[in-house]
N, CA, C and O atoms as a GROMACS GRO file, in nm:
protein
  472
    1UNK      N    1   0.080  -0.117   0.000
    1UNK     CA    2   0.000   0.000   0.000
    1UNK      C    3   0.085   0.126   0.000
    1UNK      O    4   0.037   0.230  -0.044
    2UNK      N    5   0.239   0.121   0.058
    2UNK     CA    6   0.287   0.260   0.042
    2UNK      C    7   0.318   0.242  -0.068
    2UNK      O    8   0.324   0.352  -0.123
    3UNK      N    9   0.351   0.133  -0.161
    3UNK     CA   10   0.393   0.180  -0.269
    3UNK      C   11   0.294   0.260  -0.368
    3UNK      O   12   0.328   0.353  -0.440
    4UNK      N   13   0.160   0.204  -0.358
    4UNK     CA   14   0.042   0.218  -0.432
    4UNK      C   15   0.077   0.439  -0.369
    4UNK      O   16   0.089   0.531  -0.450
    5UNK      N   17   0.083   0.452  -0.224
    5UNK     CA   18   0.066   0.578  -0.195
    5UNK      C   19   0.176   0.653  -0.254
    5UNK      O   20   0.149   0.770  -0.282
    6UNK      N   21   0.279   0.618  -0.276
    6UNK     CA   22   0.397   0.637  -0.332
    6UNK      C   23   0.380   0.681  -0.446
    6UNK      O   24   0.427   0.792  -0.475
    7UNK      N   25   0.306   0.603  -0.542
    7UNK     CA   26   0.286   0.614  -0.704
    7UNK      C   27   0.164   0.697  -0.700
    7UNK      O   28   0.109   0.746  -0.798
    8UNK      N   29   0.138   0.704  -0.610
    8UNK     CA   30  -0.016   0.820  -0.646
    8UNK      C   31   0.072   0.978  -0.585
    8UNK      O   32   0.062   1.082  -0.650
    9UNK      N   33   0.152   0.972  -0.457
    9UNK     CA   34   0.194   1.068  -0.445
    9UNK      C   35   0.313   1.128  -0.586
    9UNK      O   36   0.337   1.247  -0.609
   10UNK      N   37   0.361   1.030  -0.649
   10UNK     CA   38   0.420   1.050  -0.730
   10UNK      C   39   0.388   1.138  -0.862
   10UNK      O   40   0.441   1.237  -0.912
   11UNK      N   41   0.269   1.049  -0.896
   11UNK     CA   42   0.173   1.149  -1.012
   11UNK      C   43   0.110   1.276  -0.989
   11UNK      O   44   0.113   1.368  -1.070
   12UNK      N   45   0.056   1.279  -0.886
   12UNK     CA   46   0.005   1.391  -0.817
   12UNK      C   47   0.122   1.486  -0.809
   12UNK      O   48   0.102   1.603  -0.842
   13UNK      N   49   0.222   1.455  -0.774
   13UNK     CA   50   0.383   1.580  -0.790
   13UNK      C   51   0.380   1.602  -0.944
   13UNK      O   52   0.350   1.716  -0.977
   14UNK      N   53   0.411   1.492  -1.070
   14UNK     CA   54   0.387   1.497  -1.190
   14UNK      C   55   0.286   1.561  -1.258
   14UNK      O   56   0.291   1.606  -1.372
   15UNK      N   57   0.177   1.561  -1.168
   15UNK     CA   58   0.065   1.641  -1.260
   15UNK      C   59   0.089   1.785  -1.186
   15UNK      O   60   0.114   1.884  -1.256
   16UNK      N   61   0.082   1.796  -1.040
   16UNK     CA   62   0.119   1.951  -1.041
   16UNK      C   63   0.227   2.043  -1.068
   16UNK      O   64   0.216   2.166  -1.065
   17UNK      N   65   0.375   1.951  -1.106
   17UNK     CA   66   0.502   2.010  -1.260
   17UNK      C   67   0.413   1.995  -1.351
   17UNK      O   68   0.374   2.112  -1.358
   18UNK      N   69   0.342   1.929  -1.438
   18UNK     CA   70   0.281   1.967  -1.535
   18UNK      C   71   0.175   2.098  -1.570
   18UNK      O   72   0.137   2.160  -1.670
   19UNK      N   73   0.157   2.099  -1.459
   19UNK     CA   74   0.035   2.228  -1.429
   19UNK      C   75   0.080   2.378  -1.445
   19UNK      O   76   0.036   2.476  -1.505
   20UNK      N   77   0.209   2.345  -1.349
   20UNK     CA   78   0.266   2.502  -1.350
   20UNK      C   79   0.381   2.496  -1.499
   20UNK      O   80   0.433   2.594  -1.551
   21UNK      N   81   0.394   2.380  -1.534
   21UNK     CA   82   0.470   2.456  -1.652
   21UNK      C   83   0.388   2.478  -1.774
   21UNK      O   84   0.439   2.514  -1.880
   22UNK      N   85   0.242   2.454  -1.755
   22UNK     CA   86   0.162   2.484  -1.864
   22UNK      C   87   0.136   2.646  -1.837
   22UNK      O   88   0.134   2.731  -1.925
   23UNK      N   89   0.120   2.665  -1.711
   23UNK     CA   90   0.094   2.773  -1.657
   23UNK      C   91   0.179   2.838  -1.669
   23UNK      O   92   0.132   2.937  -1.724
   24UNK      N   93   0.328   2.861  -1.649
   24UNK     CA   94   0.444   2.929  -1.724
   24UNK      C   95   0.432   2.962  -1.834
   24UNK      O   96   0.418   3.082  -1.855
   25UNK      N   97   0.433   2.858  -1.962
   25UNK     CA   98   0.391   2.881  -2.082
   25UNK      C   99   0.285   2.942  -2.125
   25UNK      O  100   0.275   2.963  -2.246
   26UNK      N  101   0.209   2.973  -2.058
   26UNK     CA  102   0.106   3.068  -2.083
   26UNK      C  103   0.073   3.219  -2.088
   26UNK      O  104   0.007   3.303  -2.150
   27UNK      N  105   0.221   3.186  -1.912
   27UNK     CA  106   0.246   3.324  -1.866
   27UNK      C  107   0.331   3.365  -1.989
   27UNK      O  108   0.322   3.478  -2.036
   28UNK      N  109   0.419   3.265  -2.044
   28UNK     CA  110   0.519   3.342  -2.142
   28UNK      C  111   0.459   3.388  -2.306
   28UNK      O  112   0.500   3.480  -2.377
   29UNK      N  113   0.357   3.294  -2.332
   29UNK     CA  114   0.302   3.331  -2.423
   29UNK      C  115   0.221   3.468  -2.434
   29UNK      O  116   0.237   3.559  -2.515
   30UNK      N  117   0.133   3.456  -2.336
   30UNK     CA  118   0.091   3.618  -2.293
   30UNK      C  119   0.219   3.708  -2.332
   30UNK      O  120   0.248   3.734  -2.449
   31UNK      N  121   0.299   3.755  -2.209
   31UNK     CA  122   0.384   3.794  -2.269
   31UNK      C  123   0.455   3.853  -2.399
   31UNK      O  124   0.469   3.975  -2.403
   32UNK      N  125   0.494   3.789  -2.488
   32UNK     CA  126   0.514   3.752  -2.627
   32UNK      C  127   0.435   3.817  -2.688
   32UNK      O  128   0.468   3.916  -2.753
   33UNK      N  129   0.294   3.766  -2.676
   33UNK     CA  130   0.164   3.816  -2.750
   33UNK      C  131   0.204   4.004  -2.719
   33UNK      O  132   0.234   4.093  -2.799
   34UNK      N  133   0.187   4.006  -2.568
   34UNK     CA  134   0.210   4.172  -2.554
   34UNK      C  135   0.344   4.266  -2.609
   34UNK      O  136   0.351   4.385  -2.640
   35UNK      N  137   0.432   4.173  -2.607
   35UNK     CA  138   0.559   4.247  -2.653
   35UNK      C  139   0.524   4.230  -2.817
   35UNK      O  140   0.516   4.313  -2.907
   36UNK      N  141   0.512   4.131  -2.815
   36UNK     CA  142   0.457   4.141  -3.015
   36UNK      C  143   0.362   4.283  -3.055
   36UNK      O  144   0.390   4.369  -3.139
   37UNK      N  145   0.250   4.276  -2.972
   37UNK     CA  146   0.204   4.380  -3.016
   37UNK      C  147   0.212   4.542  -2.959
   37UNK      O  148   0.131   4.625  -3.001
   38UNK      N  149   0.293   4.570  -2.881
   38UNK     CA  150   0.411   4.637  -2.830
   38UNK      C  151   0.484   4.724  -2.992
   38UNK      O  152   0.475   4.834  -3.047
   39UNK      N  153   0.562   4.578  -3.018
   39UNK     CA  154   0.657   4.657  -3.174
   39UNK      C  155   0.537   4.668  -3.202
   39UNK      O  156   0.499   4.779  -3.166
   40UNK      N  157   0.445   4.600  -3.255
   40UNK     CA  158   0.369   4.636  -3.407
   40UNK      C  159   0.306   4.783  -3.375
   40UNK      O  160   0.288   4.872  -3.458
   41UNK      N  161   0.281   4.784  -3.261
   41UNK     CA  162   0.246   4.954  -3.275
   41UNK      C  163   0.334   5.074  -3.263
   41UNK      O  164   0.305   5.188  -3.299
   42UNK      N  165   0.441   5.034  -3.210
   42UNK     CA  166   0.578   5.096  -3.214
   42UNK      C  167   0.641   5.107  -3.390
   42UNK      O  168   0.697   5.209  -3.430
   43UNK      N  169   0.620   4.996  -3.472
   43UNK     CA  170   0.636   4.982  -3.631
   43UNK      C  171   0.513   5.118  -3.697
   43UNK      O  172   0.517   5.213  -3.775
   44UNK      N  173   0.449   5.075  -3.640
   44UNK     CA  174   0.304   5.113  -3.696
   44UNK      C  175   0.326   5.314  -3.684
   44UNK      O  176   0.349   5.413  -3.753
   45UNK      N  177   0.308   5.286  -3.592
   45UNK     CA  178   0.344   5.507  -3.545
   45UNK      C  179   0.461   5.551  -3.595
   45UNK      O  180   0.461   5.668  -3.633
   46UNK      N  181   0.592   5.470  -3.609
   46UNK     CA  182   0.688   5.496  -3.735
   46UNK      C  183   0.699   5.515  -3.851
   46UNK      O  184   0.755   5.605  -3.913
   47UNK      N  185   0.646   5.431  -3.881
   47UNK     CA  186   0.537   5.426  -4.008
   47UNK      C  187   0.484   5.512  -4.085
   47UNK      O  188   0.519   5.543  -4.198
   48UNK      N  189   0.363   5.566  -3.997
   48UNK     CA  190   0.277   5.695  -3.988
   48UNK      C  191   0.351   5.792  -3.986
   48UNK      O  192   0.336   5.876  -4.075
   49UNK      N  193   0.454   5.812  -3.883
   49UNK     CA  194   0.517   5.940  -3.884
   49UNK      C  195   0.608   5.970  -4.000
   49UNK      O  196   0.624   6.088  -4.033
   50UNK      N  197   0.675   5.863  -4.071
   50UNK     CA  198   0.687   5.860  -4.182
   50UNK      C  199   0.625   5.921  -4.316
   50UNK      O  200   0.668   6.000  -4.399
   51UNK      N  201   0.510   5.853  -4.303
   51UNK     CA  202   0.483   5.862  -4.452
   51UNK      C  203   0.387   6.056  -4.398
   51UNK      O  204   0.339   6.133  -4.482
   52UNK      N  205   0.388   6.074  -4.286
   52UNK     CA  206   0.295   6.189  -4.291
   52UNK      C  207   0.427   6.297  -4.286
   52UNK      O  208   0.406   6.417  -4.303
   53UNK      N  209   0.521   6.262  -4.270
   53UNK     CA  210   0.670   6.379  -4.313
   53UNK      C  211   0.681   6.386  -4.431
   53UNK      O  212   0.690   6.499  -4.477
   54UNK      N  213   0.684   6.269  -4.525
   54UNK     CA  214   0.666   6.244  -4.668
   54UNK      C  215   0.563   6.359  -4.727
   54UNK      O  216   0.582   6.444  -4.815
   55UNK      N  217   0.420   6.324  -4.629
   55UNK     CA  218   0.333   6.402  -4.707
   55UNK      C  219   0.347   6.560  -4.698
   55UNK      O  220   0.326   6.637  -4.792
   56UNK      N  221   0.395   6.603  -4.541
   56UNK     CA  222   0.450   6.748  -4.528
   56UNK      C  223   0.538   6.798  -4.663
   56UNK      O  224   0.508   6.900  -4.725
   57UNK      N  225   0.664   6.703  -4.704
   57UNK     CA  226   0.743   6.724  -4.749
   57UNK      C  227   0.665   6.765  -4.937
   57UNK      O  228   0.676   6.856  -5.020
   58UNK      N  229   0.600   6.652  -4.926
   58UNK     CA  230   0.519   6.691  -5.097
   58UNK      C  231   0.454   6.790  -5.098
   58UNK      O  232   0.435   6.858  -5.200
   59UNK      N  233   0.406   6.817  -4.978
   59UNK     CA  234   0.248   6.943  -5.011
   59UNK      C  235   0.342   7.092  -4.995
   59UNK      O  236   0.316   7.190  -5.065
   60UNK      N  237   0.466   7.091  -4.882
   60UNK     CA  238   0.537   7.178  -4.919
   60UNK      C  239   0.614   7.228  -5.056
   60UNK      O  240   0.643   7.343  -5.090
   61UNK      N  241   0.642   7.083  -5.131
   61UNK     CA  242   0.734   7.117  -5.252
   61UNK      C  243   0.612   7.181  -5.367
   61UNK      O  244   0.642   7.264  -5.453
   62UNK      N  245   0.445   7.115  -5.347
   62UNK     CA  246   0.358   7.155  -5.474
   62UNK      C  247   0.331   7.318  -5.408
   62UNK      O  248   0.345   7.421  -5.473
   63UNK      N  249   0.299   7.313  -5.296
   63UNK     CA  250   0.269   7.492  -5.258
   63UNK      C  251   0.354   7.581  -5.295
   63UNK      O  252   0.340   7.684  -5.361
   64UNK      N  253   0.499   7.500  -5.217
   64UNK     CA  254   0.643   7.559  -5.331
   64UNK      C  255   0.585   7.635  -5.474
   64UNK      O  256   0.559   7.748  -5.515
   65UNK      N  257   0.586   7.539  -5.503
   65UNK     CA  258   0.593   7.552  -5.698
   65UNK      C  259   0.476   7.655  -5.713
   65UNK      O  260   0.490   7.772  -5.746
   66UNK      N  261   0.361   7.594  -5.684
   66UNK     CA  262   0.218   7.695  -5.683
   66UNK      C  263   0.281   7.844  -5.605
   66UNK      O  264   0.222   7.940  -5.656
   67UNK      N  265   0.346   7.874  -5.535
   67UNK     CA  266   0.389   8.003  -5.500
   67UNK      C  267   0.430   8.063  -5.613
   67UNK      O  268   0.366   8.151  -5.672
   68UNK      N  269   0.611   7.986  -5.668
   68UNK     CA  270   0.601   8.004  -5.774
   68UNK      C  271   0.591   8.046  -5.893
   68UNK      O  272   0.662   8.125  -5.954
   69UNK      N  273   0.433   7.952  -5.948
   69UNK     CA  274   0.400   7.972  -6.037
   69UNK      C  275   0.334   8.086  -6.074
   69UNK      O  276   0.324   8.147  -6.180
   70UNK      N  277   0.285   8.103  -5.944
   70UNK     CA  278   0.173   8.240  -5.900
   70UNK      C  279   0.296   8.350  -5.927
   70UNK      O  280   0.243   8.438  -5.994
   71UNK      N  281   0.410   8.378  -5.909
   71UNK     CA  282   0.488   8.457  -5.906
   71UNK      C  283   0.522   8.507  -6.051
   71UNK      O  284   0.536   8.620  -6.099
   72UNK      N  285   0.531   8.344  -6.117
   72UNK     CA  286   0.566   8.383  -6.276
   72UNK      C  287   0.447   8.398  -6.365
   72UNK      O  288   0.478   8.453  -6.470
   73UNK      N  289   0.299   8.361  -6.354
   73UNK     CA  290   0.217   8.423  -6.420
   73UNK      C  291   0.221   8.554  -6.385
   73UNK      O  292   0.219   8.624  -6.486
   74UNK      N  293   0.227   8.638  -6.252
   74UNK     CA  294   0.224   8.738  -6.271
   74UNK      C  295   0.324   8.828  -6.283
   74UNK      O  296   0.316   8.941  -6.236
   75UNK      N  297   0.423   8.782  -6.346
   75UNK     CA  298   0.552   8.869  -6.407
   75UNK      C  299   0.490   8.821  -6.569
   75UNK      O  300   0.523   8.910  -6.647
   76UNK      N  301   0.441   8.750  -6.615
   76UNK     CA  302   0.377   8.716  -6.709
   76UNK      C  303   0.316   8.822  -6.784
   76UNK      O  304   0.340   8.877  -6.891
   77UNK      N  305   0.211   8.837  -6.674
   77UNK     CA  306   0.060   8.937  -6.687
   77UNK      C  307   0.142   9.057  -6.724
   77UNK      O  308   0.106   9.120  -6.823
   78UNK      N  309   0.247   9.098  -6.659
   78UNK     CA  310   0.268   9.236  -6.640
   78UNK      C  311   0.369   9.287  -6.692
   78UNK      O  312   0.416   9.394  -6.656
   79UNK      N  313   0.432   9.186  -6.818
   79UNK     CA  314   0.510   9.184  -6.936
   79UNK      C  315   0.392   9.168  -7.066
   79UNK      O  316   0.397   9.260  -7.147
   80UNK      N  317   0.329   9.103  -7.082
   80UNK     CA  318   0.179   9.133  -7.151
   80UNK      C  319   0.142   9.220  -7.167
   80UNK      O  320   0.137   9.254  -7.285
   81UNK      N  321   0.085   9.328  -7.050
   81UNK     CA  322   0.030   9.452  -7.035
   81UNK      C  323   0.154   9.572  -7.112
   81UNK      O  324   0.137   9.667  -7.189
   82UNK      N  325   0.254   9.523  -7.060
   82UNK     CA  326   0.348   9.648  -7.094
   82UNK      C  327   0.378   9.635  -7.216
   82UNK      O  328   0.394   9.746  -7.268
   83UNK      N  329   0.396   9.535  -7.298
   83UNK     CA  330   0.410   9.514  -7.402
   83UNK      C  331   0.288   9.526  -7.510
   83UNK      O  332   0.309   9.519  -7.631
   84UNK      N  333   0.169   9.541  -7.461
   84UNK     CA  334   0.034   9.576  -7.532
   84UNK      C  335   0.058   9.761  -7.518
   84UNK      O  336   0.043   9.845  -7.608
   85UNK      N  337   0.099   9.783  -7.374
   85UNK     CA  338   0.065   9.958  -7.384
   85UNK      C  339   0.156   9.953  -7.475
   85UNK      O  340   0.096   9.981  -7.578
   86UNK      N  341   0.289   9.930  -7.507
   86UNK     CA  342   0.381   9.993  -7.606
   86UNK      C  343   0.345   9.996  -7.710
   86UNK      O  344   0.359  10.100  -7.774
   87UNK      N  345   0.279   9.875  -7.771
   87UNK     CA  346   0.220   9.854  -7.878
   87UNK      C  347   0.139   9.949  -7.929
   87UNK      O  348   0.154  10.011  -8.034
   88UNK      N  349   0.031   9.960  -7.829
   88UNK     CA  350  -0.073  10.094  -7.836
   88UNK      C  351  -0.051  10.201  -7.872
   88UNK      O  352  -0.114  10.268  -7.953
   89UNK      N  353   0.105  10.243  -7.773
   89UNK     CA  354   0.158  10.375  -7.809
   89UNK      C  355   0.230  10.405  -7.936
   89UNK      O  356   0.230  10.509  -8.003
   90UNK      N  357   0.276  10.321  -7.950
   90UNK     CA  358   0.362  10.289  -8.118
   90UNK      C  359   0.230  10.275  -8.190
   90UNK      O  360   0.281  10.290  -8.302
   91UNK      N  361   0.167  10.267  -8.204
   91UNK     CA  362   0.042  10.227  -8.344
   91UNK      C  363  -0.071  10.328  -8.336
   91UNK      O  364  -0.151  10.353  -8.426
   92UNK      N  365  -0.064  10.397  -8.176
   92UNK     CA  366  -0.202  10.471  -8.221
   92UNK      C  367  -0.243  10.593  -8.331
   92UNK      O  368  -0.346  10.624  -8.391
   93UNK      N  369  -0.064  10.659  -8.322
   93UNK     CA  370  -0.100  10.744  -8.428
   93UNK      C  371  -0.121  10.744  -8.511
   93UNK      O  372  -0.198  10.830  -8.552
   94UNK      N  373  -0.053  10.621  -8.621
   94UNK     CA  374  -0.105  10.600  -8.770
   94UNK      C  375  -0.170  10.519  -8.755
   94UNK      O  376  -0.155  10.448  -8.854
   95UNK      N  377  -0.290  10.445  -8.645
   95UNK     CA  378  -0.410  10.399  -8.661
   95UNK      C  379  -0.537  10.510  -8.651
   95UNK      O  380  -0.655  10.486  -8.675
   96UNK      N  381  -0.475  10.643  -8.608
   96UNK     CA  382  -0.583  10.737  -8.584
   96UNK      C  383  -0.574  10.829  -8.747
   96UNK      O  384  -0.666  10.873  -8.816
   97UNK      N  385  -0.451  10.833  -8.764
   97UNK     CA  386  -0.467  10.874  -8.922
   97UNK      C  387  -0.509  10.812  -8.972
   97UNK      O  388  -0.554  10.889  -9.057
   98UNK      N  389  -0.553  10.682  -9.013
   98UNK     CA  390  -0.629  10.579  -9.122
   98UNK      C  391  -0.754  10.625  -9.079
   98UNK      O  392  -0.795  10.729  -9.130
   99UNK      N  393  -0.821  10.567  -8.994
   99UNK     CA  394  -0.953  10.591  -8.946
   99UNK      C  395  -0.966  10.752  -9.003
   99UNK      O  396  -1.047  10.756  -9.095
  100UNK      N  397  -0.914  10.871  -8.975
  100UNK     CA  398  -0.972  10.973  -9.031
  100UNK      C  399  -0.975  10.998  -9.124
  100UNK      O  400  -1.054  11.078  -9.175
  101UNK      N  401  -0.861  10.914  -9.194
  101UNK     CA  402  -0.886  10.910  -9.311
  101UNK      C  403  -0.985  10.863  -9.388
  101UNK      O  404  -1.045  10.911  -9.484
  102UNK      N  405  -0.992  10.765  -9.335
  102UNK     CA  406  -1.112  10.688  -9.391
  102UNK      C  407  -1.256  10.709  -9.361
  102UNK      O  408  -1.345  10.643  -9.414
  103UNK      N  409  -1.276  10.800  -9.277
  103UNK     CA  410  -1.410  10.876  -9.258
  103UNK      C  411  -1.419  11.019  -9.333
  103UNK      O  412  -1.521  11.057  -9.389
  104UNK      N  413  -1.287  11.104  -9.326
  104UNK     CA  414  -1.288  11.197  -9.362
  104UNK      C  415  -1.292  11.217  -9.522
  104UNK      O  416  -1.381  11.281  -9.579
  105UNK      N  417  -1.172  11.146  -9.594
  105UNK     CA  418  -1.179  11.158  -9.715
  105UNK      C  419  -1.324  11.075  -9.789
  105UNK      O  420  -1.346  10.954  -9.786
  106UNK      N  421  -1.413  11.183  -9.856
  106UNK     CA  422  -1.508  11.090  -9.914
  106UNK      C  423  -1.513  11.103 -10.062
  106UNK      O  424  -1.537  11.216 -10.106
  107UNK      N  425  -1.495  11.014 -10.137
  107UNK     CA  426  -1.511  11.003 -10.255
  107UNK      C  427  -1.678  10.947 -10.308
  107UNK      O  428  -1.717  10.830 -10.310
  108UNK      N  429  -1.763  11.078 -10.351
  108UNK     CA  430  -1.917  11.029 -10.439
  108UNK      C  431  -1.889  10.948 -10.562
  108UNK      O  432  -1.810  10.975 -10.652
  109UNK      N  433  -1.930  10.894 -10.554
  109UNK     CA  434  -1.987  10.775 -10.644
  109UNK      C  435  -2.152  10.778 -10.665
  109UNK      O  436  -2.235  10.828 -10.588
  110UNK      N  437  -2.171  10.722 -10.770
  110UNK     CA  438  -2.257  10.664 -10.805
  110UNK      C  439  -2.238  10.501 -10.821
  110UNK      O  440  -2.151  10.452 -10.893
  111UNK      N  441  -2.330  10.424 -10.744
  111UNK     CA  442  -2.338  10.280 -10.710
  111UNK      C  443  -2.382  10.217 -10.840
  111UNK      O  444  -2.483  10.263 -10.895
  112UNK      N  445  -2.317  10.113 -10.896
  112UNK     CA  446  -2.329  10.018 -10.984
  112UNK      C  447  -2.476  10.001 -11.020
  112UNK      O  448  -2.503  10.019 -11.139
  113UNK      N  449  -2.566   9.973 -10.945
  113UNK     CA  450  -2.671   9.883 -10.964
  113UNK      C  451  -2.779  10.015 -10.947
  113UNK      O  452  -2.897   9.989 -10.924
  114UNK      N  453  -2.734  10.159 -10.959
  114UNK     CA  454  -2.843  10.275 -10.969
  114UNK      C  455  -2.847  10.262 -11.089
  114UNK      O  456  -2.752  10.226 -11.158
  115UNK      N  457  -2.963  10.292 -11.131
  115UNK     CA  458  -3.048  10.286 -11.264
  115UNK      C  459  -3.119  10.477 -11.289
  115UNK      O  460  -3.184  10.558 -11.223
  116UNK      N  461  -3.063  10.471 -11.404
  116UNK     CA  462  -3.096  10.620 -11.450
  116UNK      C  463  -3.202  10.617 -11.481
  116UNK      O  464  -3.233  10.536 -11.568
  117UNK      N  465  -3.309  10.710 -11.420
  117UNK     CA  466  -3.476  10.664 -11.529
  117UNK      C  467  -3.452  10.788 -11.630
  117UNK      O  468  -3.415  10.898 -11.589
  118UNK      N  469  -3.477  10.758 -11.771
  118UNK     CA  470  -3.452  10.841 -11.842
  118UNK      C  471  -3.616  10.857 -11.919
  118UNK      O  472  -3.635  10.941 -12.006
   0.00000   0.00000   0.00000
């Protein structure tokens, strides 16, 4: 009978090492699980902070350019303009002599298609 108590005390030690090292492994798996997802959000906000410097960095370089561009249409505009007044000023006088001329000098005629009643 002690042996019988022997072999039962025996298993009974065997099953409660089995118990706590399931229970270890559990504790360590937990663990693991938390440090795993630990980096991945540590990856993750790197990540993010990344690609949203990226995006600072693009929206600065297109506003860049759109500044810019805004700068050189309107050196544009205002090479246009100056170059139309010159134009204006160079052409208006012998465009104002034609025109008076061409109102002023009148040559009568008689039109083709008048019919003399005789």
């Amino acid at each position: 009978m002690t042996s019988q108590s022997q072999g039962i005390q025996q298993l009974l030690q065997a099953e409660k090492r089995a118990k706590d090292k399931l229970e270890e492994a559990k504790k360590k798996k937990e663990k693991r699980l938390k440090q795993a997802k630990e980096e991945a959000i540590a990856e993750i906000d790197h990540y993010r902070l990344q690609r949203e410097k990226e995006f600072r960095n693009k929206q600065t370089n297109v506003m860049g350019s759109q500044g810019n561009l805004s700068a050189k249409i309107e050196e544009q505009t205002t090479e246009t303009v100056r170059n139309l007044t010159s134009s204006y000023h160079k052409n208006m006088e012998s465009m104002m002599k034609k025109l008076l001329s061409t109102i002023c000098d009148i040559n009568p005629e008689v039109h083709p298609n008048f019919r003399h009643a005789v």
